[in-house]
C-alpha positions in Angstrom: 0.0 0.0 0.0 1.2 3.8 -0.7 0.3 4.9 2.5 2.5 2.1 4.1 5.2 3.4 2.1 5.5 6.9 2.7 5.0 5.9 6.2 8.0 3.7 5.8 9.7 7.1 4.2 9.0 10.1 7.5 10.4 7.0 9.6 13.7 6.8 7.7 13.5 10.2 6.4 14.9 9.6 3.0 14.8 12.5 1.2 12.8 14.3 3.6 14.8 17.2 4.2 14.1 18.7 0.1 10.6 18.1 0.9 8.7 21.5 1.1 5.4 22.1 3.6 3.6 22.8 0.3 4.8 19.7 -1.5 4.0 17.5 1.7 0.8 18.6 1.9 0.0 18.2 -1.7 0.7 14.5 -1.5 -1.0 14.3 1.8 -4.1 15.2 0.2 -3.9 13.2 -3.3 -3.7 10.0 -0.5 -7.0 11.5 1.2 -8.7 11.9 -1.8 -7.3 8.7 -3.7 -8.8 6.9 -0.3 -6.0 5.9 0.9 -6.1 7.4 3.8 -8.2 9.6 6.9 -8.1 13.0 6.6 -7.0 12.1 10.6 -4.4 9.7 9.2 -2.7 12.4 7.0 -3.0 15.1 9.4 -0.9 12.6 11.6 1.3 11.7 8.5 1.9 15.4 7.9 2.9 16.3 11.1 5.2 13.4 11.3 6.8 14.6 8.3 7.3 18.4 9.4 8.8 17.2 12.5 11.4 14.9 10.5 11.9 17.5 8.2 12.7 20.1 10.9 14.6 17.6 12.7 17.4 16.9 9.1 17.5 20.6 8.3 18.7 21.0 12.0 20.9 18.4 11.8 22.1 19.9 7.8 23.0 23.0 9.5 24.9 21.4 12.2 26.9 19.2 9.5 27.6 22.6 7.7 28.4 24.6 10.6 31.2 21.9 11.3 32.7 21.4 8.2 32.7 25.3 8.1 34.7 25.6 11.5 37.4 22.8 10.4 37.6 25.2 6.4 38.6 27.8 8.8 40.9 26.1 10.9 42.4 24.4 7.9 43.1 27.6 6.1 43.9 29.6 9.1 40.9 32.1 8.9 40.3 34.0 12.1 36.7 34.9 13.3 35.4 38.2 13.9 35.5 38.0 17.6 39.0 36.8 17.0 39.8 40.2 15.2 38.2 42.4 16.9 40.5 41.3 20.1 43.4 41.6 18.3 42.5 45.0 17.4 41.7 46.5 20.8 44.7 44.5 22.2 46.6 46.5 18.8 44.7 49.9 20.5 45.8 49.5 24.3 49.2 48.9 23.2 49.5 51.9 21.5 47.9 54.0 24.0 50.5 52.7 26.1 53.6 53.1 23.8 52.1 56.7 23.2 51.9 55.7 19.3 48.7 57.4 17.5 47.2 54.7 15.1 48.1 56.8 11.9 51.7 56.9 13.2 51.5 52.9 13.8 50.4 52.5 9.9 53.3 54.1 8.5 55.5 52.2 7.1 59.1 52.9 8.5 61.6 53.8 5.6 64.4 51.9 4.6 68.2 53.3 4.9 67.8 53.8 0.7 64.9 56.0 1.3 66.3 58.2 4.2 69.3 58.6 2.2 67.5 59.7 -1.4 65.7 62.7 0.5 69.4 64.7 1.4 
């Protein structure tokens, strides 16, 4: 039977995760109108499904959130948080050198340079 199928499907949630509220609930009702099943039985079916589906997207992100942390760690990319401490660390020491940040930026010139300006 179809019904026993797509039952078989929300439980192992093959391919769940691409399928879309409006989709679900197009095929819900085809299976209600076909006689397959209860309106009860696909309002049960449906909300099965939305729960799986919410439950793989969840776990998606998770899988992508990971494999994003371990690019970054790989290549050596540092977050934002991760900056912006470096930069006020960058600030106090200044402060404390007595070094204005558009002094810090210059570039110090070479022993060529100083001597080309006489």
């Amino acid at each position: 039977m179809l019904y026993e199928t797509l039952k078989r499907l929300a439980v192992t949630g093959l391919g769940l995760a691409v399928l879309t509220k409006e989709k679900a609930e197009e095929i819900v009702q085809d299976l209600v109108n076909d006689g397959e099943i209860t309106r009860a039985e696909g309002q049960e079916l449906l909300n099965t499904w939305m729960k799986r589906i919410e439950k793989e997207k969840e776990d998606i992100r998770d899988r992508i959130q990971k494999e994003i942390e371990k690019l970054k760690t790989e290549v050596g990319v540092v977050s934002r948080e991760e900056f912006s401490k470096l930069e006020n660390r960058v600030r106090e020491l200044e402060k404390r050198l007595g070094v204005s940040p558009e002094e810090s930026e210059e570039q110090p010139k070479t022993q060529s340079e100083e001597g080309s300006e006489e």
